[in-house]
C-alpha positions in Angstrom: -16.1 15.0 -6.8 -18.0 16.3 -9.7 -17.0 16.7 -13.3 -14.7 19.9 -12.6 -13.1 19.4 -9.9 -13.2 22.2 -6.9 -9.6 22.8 -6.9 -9.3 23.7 -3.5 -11.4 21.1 -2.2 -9.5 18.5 -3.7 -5.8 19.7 -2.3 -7.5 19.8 1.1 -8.2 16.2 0.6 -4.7 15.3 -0.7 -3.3 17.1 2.4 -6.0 15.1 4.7 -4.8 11.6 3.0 -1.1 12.6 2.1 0.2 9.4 4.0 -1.7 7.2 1.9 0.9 8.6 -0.8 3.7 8.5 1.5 3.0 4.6 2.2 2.5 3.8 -1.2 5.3 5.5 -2.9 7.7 4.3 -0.1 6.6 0.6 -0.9 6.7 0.9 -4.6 9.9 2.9 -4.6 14.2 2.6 -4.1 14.9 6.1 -4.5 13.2 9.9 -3.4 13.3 11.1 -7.0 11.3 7.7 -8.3 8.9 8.3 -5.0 8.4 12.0 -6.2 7.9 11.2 -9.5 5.0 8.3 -8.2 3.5 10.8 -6.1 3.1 13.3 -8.9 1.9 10.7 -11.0 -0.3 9.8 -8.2 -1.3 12.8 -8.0 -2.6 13.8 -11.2 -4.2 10.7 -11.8 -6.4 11.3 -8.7 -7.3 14.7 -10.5 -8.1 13.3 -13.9 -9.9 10.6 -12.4 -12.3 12.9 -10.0 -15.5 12.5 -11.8 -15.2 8.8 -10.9 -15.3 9.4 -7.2 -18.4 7.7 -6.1 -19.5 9.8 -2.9 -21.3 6.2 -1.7 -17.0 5.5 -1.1 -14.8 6.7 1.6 -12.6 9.2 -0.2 -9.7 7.5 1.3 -10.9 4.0 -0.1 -11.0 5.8 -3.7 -7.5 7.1 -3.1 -5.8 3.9 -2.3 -7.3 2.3 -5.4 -6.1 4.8 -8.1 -2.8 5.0 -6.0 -1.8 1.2 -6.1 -2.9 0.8 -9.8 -0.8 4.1 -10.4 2.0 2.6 -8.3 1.9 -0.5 -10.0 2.1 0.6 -13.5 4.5 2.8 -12.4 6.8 -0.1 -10.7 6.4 -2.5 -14.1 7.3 0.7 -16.2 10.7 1.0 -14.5 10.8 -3.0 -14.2 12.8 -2.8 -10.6 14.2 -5.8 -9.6 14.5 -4.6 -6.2 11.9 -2.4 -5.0 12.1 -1.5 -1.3 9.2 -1.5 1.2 9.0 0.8 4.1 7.5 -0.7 7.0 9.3 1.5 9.6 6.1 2.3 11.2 5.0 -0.7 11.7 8.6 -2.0 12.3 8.3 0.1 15.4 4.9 -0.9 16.5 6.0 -4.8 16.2 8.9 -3.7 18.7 6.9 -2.0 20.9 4.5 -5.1 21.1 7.3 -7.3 21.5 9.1 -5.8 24.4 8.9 -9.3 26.4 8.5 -11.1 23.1 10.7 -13.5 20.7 10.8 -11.1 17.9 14.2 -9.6 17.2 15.8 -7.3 14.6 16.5 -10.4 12.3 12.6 -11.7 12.1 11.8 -8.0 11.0 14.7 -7.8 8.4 13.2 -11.8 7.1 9.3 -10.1 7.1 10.9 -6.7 5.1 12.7 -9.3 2.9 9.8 -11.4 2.0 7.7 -8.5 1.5 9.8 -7.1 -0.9 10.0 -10.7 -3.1 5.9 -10.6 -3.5 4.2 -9.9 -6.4 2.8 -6.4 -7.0 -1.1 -7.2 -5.7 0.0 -9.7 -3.0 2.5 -6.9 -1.6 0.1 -4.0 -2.0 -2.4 -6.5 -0.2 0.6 -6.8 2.6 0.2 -2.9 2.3 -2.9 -2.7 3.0 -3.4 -5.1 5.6 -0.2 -4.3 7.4 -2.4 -1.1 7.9 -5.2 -2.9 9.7 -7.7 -2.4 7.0 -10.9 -4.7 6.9 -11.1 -7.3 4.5 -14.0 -5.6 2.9 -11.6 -2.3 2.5 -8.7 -4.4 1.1 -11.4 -6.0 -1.7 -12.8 -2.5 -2.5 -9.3 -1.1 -3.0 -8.2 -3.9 -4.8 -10.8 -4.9 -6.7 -10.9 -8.4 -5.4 -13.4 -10.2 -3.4 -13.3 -10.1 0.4 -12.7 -14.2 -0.3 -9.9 -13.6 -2.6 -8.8 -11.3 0.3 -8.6 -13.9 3.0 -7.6 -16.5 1.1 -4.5 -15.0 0.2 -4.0 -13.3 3.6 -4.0 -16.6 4.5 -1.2 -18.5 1.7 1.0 -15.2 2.2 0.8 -16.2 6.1 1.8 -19.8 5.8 4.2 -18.7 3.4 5.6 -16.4 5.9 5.3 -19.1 8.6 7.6 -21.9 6.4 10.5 -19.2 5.9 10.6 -18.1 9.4 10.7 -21.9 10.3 13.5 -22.3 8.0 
């Protein structure tokens, strides 16, 4: 994007990445108003921001960046104590992988649960890798290194593994 941003341009790319705001204002939000309000927010701060879109970086990449900082101000701001996570897509794709598996309705409910008890980064890092992104994505959205990355992919893992054996 360029200093003045093409208007139409730009809502053609918010309606090309508009589940990137779904996602994140579903995992960062209880209610539709408070998920509104985010996307607004969301929103606008993508349009303020343009001029810092580096065209070197996948729009999408950009996007997820301002969204999850946007998010998480947003979430500290109306200091929820419990914020809800939508994994319903991927809820069905575990399902659909399992048919002939172990995992029940009860393991998904314990994976929504601990999800939701994460910190702000390590859930949007969830987020993010719960959508398959690379390790090299998740660092460039977050602002982390792709070590930092792994590393807690891997605690938040074995983590996960202890409460599932408990």
């Amino acid at each position: 994007m360029n200093p003045s941003p093409d208007k139409e341009a730009f809502l053609q790319l918010i309606q090309e990445n508009k589940a990137i705001l779904f996602k994140i204002s579903n995992s960062y939000c209880h209610n539709t108003q408070d998920r509104e309000d985010l996307i607004q927010e969301i929103i606008f701060q993508l349009w303020k921001s343009g001029n810092s879109f580096q065209a070197e970086c996948r729009f999408s990449t950009w996007m997820y960046r301002i969204a999850l900082n946007v998010a998480i101000s947003f979430y500290r701001k109306k200091s929820r104590t419990t914020p809800t996570i939508s994994l319903t897509e991927h809820v069905m794709e575990l399902e659909d992988a399992a048919s002939g598996s172990d995992i029940t309705e009860e393991d998904i409910r314990l994976l929504q649960q601990f999800i939701h008890e994460l910190p702000e980064l390590d859930r949007a890092l969830m987020l993010l890798y719960l959508e398959e992104k690379s390790y090299s994505e998740i660092a460039d959205i977050l602002g982390i290194t792709e070590t930092n990355v792994a590393t807690k992919i891997s605690r938040i893992k074995t983590r996960l593994k202890q409460r599932f054996l408990l």
